[in-house]
PDBQT receptor file of N, H, CA, C and O in Angstrom, charges set to zero:
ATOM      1  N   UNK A   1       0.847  -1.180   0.000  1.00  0.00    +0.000 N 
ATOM      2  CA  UNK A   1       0.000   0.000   0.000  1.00  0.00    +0.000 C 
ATOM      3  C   UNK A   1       0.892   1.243   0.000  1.00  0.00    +0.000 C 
ATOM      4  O   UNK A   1       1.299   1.742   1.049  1.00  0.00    +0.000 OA
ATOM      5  N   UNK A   2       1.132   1.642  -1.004  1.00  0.00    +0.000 N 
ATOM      6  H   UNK A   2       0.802   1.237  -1.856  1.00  0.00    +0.000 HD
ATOM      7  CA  UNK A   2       2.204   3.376  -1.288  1.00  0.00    +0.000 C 
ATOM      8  C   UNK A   2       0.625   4.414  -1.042  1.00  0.00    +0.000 C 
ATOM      9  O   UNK A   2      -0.372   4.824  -1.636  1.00  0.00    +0.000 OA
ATOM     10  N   UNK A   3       1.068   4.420  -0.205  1.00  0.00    +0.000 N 
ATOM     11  H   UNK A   3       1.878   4.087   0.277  1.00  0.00    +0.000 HD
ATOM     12  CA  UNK A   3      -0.795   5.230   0.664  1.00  0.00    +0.000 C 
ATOM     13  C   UNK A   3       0.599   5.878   2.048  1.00  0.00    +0.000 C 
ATOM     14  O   UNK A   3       1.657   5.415   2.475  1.00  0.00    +0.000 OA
ATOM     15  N   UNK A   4      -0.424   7.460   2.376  1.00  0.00    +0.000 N 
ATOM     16  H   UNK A   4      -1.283   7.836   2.029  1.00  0.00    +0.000 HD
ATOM     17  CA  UNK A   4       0.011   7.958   2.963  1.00  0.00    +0.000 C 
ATOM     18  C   UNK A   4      -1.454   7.952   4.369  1.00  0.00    +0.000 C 
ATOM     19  O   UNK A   4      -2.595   8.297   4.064  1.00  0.00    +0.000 OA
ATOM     20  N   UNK A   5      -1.145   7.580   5.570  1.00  0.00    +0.000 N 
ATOM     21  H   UNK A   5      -0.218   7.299   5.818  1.00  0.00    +0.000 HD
ATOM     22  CA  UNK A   5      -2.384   7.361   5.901  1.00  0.00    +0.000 C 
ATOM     23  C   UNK A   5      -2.734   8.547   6.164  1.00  0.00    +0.000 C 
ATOM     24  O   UNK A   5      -3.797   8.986   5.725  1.00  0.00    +0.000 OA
ATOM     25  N   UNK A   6      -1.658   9.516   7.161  1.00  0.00    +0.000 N 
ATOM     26  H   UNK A   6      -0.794   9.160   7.517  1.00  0.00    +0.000 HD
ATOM     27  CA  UNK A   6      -1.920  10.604   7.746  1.00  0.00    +0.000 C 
ATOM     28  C   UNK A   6      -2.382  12.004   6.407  1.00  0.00    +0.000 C 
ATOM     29  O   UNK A   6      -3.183  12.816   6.870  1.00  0.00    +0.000 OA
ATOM     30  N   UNK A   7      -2.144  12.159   5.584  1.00  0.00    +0.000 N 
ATOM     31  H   UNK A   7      -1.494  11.499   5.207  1.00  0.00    +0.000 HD
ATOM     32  CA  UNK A   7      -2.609  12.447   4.495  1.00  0.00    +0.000 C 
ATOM     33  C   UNK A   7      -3.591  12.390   3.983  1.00  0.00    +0.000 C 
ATOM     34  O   UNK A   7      -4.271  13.280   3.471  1.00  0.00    +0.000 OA
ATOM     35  N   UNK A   8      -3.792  11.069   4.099  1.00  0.00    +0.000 N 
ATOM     36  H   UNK A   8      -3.240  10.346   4.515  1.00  0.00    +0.000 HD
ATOM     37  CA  UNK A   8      -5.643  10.179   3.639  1.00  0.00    +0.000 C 
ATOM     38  C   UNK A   8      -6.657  10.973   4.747  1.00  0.00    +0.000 C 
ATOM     39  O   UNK A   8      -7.734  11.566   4.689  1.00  0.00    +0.000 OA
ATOM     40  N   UNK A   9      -5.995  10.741   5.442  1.00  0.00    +0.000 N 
ATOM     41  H   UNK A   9      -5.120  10.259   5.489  1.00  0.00    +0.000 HD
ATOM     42  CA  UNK A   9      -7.237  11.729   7.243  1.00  0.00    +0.000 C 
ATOM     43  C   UNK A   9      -7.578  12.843   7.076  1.00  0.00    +0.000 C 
ATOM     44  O   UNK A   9      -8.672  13.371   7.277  1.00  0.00    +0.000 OA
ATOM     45  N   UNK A  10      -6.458  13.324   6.621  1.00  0.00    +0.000 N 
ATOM     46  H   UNK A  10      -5.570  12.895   6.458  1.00  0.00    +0.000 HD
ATOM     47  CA  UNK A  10      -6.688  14.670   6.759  1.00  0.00    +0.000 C 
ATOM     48  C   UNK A  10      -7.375  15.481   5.248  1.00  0.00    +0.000 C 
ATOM     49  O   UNK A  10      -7.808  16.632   5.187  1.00  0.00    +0.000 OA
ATOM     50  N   UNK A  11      -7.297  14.446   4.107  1.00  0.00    +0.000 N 
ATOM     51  H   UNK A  11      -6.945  13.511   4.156  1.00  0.00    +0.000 HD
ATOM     52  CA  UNK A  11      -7.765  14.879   2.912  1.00  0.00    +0.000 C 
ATOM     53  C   UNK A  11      -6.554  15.283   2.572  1.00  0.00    +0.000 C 
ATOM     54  O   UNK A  11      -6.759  16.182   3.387  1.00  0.00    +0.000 OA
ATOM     55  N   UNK A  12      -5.822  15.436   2.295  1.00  0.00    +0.000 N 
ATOM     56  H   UNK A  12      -5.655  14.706   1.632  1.00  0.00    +0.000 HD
ATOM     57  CA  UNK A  12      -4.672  16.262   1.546  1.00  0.00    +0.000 C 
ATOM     58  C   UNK A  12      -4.209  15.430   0.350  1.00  0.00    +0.000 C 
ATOM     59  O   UNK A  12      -4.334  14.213   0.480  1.00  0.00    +0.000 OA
ATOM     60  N   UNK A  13      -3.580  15.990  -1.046  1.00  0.00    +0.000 N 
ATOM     61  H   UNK A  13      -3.478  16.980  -1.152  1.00  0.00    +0.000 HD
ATOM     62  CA  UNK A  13      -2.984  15.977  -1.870  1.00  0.00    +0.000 C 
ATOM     63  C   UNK A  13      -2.444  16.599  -2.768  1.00  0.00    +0.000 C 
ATOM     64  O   UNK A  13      -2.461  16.555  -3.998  1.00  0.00    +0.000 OA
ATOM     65  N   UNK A  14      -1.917  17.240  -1.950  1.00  0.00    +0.000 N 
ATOM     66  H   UNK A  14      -1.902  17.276  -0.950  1.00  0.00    +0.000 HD
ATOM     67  CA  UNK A  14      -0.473  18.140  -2.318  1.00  0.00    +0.000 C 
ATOM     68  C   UNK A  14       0.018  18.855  -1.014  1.00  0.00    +0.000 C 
ATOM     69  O   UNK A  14      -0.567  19.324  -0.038  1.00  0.00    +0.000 OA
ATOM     70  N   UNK A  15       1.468  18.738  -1.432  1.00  0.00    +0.000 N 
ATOM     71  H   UNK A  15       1.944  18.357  -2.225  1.00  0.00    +0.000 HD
ATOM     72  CA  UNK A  15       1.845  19.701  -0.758  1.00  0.00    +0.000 C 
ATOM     73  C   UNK A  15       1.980  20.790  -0.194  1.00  0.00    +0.000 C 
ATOM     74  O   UNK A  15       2.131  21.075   0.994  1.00  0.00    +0.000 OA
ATOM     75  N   UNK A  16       1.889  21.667  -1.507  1.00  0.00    +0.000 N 
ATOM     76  H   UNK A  16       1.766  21.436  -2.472  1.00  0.00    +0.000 HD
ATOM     77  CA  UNK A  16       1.699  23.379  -1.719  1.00  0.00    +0.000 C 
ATOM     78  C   UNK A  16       0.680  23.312  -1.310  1.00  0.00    +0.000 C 
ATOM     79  O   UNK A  16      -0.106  22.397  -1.552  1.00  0.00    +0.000 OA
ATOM     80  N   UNK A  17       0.349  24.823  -0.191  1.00  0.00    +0.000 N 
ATOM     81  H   UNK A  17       0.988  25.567   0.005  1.00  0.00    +0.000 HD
ATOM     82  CA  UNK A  17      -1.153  25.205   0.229  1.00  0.00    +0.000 C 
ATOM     83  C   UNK A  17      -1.601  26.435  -1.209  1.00  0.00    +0.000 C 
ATOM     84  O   UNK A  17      -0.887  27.387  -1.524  1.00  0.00    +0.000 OA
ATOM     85  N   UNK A  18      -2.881  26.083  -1.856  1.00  0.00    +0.000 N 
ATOM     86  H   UNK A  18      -3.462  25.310  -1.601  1.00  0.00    +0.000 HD
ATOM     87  CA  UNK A  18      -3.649  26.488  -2.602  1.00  0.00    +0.000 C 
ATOM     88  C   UNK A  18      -4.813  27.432  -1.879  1.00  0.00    +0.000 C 
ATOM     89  O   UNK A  18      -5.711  26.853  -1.267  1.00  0.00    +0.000 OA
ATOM     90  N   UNK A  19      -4.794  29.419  -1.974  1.00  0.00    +0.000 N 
ATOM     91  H   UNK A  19      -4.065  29.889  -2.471  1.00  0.00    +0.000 HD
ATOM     92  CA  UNK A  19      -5.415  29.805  -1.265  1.00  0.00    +0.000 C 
ATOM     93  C   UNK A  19      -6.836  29.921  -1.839  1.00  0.00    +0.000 C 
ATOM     94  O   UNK A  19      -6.888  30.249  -3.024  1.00  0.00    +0.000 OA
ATOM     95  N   UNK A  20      -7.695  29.763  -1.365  1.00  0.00    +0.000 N 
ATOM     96  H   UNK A  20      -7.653  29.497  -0.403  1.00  0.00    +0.000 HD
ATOM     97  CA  UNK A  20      -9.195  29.481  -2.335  1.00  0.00    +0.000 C 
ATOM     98  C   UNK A  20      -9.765  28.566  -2.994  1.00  0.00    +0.000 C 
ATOM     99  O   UNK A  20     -10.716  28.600  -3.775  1.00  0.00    +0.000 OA
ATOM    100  N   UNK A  21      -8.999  27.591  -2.556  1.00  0.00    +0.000 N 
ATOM    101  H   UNK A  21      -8.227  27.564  -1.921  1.00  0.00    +0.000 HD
ATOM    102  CA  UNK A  21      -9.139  26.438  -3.581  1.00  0.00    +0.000 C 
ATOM    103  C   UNK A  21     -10.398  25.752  -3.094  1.00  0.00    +0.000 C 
ATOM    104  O   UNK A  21     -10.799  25.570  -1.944  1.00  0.00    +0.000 OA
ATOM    105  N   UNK A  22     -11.034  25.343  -4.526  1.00  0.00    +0.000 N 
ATOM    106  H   UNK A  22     -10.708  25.490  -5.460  1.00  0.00    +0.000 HD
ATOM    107  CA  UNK A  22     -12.554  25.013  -4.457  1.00  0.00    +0.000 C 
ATOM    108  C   UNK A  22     -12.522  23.508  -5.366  1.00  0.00    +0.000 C 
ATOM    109  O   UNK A  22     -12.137  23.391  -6.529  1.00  0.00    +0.000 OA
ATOM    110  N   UNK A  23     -13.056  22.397  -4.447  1.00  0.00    +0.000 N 
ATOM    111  H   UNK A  23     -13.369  22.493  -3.503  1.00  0.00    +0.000 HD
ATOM    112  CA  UNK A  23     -13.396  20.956  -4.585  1.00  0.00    +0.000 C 
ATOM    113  C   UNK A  23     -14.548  20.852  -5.638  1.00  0.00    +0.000 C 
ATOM    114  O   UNK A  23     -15.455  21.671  -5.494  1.00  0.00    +0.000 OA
ATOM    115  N   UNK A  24     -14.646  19.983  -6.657  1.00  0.00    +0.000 N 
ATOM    116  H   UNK A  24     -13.908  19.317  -6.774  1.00  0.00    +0.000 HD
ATOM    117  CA  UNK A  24     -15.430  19.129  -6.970  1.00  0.00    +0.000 C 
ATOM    118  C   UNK A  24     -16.196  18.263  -6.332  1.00  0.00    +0.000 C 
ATOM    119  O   UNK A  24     -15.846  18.036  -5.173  1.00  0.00    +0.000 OA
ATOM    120  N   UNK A  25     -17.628  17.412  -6.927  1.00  0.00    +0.000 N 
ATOM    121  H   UNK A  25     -17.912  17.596  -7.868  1.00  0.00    +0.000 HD
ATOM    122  CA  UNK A  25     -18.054  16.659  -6.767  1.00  0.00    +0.000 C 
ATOM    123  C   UNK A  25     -16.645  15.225  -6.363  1.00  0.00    +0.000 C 
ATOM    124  O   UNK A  25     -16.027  14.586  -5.512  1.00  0.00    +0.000 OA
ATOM    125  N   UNK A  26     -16.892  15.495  -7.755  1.00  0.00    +0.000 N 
ATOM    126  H   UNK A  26     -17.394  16.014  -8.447  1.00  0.00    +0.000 HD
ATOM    127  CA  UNK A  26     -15.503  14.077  -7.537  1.00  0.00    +0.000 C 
ATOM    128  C   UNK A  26     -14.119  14.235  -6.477  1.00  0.00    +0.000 C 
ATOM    129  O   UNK A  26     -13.579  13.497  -5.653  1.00  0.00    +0.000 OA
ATOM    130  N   UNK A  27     -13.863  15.723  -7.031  1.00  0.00    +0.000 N 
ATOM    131  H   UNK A  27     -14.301  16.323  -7.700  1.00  0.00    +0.000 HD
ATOM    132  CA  UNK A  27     -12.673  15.527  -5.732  1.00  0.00    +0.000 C 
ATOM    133  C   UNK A  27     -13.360  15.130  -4.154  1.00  0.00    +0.000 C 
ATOM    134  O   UNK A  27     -12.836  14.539  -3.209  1.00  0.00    +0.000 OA
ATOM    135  N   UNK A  28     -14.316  15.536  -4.256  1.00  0.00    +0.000 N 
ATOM    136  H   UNK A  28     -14.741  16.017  -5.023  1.00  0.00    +0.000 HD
ATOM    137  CA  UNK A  28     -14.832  15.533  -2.681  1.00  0.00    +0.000 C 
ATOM    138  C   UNK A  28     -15.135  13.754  -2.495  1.00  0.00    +0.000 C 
ATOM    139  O   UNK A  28     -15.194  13.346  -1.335  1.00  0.00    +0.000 OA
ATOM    140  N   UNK A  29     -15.312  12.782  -3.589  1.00  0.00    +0.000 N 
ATOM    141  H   UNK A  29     -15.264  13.114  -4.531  1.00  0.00    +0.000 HD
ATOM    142  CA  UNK A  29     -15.636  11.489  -3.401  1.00  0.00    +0.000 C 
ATOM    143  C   UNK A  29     -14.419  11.057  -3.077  1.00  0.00    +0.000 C 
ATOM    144  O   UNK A  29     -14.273  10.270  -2.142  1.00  0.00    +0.000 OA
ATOM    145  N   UNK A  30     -12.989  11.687  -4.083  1.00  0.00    +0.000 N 
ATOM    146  H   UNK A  30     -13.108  12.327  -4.843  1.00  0.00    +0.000 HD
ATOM    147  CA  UNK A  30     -11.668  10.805  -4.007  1.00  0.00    +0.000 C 
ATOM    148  C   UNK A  30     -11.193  10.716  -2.794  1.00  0.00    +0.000 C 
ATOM    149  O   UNK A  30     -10.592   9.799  -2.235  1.00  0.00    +0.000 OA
ATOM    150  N   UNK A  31     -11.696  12.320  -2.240  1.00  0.00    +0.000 N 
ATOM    151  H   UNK A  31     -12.184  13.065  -2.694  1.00  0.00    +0.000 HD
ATOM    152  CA  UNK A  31     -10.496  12.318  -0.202  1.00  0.00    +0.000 C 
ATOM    153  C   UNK A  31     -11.674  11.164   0.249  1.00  0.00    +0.000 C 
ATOM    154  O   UNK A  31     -10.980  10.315   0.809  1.00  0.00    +0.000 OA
ATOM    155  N   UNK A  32     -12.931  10.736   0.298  1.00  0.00    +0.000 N 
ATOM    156  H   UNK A  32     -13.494  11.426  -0.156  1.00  0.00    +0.000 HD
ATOM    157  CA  UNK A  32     -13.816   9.911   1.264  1.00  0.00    +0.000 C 
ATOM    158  C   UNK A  32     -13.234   8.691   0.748  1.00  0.00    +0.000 C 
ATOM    159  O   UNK A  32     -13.584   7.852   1.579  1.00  0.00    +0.000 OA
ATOM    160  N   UNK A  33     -12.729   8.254   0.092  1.00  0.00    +0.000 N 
ATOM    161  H   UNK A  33     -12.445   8.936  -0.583  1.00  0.00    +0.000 HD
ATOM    162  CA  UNK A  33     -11.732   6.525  -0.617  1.00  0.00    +0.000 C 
ATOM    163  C   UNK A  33     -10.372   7.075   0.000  1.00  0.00    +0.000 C 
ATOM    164  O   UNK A  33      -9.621   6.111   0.148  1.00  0.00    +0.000 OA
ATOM    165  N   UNK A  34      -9.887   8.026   0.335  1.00  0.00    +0.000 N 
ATOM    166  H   UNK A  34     -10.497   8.809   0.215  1.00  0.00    +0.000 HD
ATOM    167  CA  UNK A  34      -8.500   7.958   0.436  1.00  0.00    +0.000 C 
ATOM    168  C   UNK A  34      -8.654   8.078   1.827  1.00  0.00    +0.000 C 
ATOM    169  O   UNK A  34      -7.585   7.703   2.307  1.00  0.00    +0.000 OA
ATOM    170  N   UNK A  35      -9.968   8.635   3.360  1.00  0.00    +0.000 N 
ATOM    171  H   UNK A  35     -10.837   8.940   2.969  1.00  0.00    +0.000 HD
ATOM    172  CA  UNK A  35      -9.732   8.792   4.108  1.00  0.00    +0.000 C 
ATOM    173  C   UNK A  35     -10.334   7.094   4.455  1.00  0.00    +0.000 C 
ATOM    174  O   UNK A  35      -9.997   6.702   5.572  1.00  0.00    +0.000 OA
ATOM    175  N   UNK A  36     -11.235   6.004   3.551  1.00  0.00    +0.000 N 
ATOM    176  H   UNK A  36     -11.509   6.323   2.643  1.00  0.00    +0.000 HD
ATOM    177  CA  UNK A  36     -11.572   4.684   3.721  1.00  0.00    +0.000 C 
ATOM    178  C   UNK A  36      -9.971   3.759   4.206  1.00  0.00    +0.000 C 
ATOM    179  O   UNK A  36      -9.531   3.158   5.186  1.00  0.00    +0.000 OA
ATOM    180  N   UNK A  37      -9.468   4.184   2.609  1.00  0.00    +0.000 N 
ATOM    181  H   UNK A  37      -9.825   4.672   1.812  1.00  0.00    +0.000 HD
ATOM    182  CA  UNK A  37      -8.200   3.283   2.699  1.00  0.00    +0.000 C 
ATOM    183  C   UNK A  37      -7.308   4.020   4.149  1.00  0.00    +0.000 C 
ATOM    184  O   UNK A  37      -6.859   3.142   4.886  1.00  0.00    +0.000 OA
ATOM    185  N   UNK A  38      -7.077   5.153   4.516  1.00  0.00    +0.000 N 
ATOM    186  H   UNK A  38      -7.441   5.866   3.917  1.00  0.00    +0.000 HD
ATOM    187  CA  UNK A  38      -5.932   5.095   5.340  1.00  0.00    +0.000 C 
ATOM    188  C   UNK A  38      -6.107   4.913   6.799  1.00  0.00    +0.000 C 
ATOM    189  O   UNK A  38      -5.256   4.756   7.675  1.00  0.00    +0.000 OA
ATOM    190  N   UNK A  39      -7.799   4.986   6.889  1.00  0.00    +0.000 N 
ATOM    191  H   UNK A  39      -8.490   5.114   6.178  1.00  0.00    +0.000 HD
ATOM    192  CA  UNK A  39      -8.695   4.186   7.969  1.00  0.00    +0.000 C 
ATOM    193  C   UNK A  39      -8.182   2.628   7.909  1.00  0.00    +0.000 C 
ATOM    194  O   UNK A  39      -7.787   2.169   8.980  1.00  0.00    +0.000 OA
ATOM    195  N   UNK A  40      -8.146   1.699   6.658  1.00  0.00    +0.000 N 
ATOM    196  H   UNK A  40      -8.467   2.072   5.787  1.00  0.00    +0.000 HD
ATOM    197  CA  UNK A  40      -7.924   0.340   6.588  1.00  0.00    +0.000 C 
ATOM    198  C   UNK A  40      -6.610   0.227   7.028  1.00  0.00    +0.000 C 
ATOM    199  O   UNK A  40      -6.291  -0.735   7.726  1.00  0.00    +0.000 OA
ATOM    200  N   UNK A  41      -5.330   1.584   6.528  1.00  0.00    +0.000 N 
ATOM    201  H   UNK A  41      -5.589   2.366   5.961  1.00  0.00    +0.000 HD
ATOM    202  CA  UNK A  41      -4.129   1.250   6.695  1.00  0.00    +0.000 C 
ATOM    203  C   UNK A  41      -4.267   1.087   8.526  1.00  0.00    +0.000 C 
ATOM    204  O   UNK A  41      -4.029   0.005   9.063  1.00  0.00    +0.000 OA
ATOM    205  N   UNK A  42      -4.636   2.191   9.244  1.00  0.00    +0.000 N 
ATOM    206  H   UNK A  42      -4.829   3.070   8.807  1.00  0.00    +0.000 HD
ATOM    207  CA  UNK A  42      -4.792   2.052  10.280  1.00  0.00    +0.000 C 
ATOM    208  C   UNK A  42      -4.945   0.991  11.529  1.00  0.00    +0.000 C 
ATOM    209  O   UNK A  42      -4.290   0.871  12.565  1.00  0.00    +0.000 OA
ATOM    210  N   UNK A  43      -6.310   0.121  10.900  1.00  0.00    +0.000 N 
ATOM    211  H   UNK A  43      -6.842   0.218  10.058  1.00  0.00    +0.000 HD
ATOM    212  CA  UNK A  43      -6.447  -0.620  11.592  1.00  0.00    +0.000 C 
ATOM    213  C   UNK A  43      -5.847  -2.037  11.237  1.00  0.00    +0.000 C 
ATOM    214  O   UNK A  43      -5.731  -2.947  12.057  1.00  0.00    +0.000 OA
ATOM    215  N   UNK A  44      -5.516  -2.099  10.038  1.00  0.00    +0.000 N 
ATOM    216  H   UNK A  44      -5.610  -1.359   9.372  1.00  0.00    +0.000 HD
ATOM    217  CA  UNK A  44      -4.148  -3.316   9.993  1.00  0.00    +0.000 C 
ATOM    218  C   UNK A  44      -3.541  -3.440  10.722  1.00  0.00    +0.000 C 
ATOM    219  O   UNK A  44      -3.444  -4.530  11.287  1.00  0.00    +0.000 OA
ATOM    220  N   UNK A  45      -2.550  -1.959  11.203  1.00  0.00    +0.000 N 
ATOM    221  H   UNK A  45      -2.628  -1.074  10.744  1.00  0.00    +0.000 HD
ATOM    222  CA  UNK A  45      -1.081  -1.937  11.758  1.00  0.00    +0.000 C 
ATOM    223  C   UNK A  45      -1.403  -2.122  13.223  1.00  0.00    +0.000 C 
ATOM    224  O   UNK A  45      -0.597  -2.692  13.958  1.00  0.00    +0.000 OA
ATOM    225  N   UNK A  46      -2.959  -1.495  13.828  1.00  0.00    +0.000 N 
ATOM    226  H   UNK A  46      -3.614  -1.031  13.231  1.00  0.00    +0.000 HD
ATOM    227  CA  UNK A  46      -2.894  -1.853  15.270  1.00  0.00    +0.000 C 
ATOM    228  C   UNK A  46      -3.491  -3.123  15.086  1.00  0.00    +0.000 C 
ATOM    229  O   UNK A  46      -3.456  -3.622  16.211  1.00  0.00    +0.000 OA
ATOM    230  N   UNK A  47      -4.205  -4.215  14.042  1.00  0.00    +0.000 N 
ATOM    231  H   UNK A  47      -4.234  -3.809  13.129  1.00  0.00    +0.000 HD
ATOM    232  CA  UNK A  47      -4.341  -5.626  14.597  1.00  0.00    +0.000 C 
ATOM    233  C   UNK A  47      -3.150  -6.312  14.343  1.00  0.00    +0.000 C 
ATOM    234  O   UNK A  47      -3.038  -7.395  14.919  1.00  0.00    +0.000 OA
ATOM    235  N   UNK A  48      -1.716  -5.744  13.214  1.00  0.00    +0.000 N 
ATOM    236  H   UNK A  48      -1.807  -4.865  12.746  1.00  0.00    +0.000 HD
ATOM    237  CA  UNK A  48      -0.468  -6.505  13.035  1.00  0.00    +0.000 C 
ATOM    238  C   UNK A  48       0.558  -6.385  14.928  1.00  0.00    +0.000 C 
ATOM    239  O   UNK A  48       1.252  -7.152  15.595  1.00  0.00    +0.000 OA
ATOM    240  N   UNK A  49      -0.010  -4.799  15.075  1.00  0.00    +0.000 N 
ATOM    241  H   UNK A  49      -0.573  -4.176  14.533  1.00  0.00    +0.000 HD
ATOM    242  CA  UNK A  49       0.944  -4.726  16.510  1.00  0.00    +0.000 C 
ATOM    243  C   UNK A  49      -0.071  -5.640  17.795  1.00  0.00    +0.000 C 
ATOM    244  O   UNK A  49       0.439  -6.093  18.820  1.00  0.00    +0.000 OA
ATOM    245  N   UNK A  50      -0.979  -5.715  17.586  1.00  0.00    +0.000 N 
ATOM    246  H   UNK A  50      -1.393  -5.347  16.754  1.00  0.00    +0.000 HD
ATOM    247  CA  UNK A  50      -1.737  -6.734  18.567  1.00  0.00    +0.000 C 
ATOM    248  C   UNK A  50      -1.058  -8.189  18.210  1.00  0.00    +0.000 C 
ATOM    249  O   UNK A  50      -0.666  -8.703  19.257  1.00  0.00    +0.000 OA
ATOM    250  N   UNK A  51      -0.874  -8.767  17.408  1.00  0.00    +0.000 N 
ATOM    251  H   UNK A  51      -1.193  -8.349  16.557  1.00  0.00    +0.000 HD
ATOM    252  CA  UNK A  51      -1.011 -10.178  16.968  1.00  0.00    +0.000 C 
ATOM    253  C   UNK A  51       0.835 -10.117  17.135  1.00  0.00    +0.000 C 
ATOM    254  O   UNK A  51       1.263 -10.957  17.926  1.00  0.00    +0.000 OA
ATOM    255  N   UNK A  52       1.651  -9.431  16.628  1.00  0.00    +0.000 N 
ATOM    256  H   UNK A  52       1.303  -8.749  15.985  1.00  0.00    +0.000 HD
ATOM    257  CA  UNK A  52       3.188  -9.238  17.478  1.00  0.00    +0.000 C 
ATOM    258  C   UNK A  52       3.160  -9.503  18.729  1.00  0.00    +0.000 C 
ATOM    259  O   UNK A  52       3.433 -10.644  19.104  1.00  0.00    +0.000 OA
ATOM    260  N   UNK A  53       2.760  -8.306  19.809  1.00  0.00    +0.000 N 
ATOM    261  H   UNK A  53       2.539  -7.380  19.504  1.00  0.00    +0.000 HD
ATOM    262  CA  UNK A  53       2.091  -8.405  20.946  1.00  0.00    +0.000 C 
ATOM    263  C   UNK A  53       2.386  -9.678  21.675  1.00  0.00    +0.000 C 
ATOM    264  O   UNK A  53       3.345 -10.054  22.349  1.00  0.00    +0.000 OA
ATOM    265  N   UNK A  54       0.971 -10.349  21.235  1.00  0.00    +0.000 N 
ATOM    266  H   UNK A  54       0.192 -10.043  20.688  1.00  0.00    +0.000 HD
ATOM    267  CA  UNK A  54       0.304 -10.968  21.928  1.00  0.00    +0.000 C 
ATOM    268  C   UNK A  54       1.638 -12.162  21.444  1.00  0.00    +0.000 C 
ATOM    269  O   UNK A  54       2.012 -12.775  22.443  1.00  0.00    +0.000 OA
ATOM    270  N   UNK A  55       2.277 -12.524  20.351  1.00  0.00    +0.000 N 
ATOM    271  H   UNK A  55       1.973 -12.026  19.539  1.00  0.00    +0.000 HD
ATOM    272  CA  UNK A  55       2.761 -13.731  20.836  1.00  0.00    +0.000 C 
ATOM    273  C   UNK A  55       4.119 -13.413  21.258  1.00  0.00    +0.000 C 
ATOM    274  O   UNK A  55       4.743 -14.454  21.462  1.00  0.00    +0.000 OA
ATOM    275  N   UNK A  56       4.769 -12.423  21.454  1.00  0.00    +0.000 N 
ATOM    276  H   UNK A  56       4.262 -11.577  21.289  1.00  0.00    +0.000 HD
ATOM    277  CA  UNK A  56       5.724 -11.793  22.321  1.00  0.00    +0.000 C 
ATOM    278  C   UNK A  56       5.658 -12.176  24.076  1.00  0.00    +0.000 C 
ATOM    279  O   UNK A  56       6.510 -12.614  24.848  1.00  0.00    +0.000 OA
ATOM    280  N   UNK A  57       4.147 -11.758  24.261  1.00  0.00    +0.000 N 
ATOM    281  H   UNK A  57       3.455 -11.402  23.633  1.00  0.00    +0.000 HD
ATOM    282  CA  UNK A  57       3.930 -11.988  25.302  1.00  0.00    +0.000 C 
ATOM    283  C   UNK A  57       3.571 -13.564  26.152  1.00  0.00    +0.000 C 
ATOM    284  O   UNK A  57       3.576 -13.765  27.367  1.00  0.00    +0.000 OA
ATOM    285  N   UNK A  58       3.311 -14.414  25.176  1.00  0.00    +0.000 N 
ATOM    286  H   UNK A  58       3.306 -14.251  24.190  1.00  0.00    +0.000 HD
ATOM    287  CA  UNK A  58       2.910 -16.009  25.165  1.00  0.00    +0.000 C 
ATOM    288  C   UNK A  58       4.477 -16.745  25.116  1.00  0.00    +0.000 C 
ATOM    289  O   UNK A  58       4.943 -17.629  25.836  1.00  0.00    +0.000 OA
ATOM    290  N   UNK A  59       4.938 -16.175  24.233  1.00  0.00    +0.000 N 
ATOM    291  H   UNK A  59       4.560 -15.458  23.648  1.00  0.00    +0.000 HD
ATOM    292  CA  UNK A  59       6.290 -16.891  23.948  1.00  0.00    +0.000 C 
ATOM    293  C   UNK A  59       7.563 -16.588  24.975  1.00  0.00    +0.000 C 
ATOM    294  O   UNK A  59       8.600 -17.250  25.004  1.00  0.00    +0.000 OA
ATOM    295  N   UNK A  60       7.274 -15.516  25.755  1.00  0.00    +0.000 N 
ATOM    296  H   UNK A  60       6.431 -14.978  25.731  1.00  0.00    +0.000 HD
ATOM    297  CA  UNK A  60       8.323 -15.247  26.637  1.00  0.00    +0.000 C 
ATOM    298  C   UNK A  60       7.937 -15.809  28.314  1.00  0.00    +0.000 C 
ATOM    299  O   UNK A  60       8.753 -15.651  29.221  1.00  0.00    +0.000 OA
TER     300      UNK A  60
C-alpha cells in the first residue's frame, strides 16, 4: 500500500497550500476513498501490533 495514511485523514494531496481552492463533486468522493483506505491502513497496523504483541507476550 504506497498510501500515505496521515494524508488520507486529513484529505490532503499536495503539498503546496492552494489559497481558495474550491473541490469538486468528484474531488470531494476521491479524499472519502482515500480517508476509507488510510482508515484500513490504520487498523491493519494496530491488529499486526496486537497479533506481534500478543505472541511476544505467550512466547516469553
Amino acid at each position: 500500500m504506497h498510501f500515505c495514511a496521515a494524508f488520507g485523514m486529513r484529505g490532503l494531496f499536495n503539498f503546496g497550500s492552494e489559497v481558495g481552492r474550491t473541490d469538486s463533486a468528484l474531488q470531494a468522493e476521491f479524499r472519502a476513498e482515500d480517508r476509507k483506505k488510510a482508515l484500513q491502513i490504520i487498523v491493519y497496523s494496530v491488529l499486526a501490533g496486537l497479533i506481534v504483541a500478543s505472541i511476544a507476550y505467550f512466547v516469553s
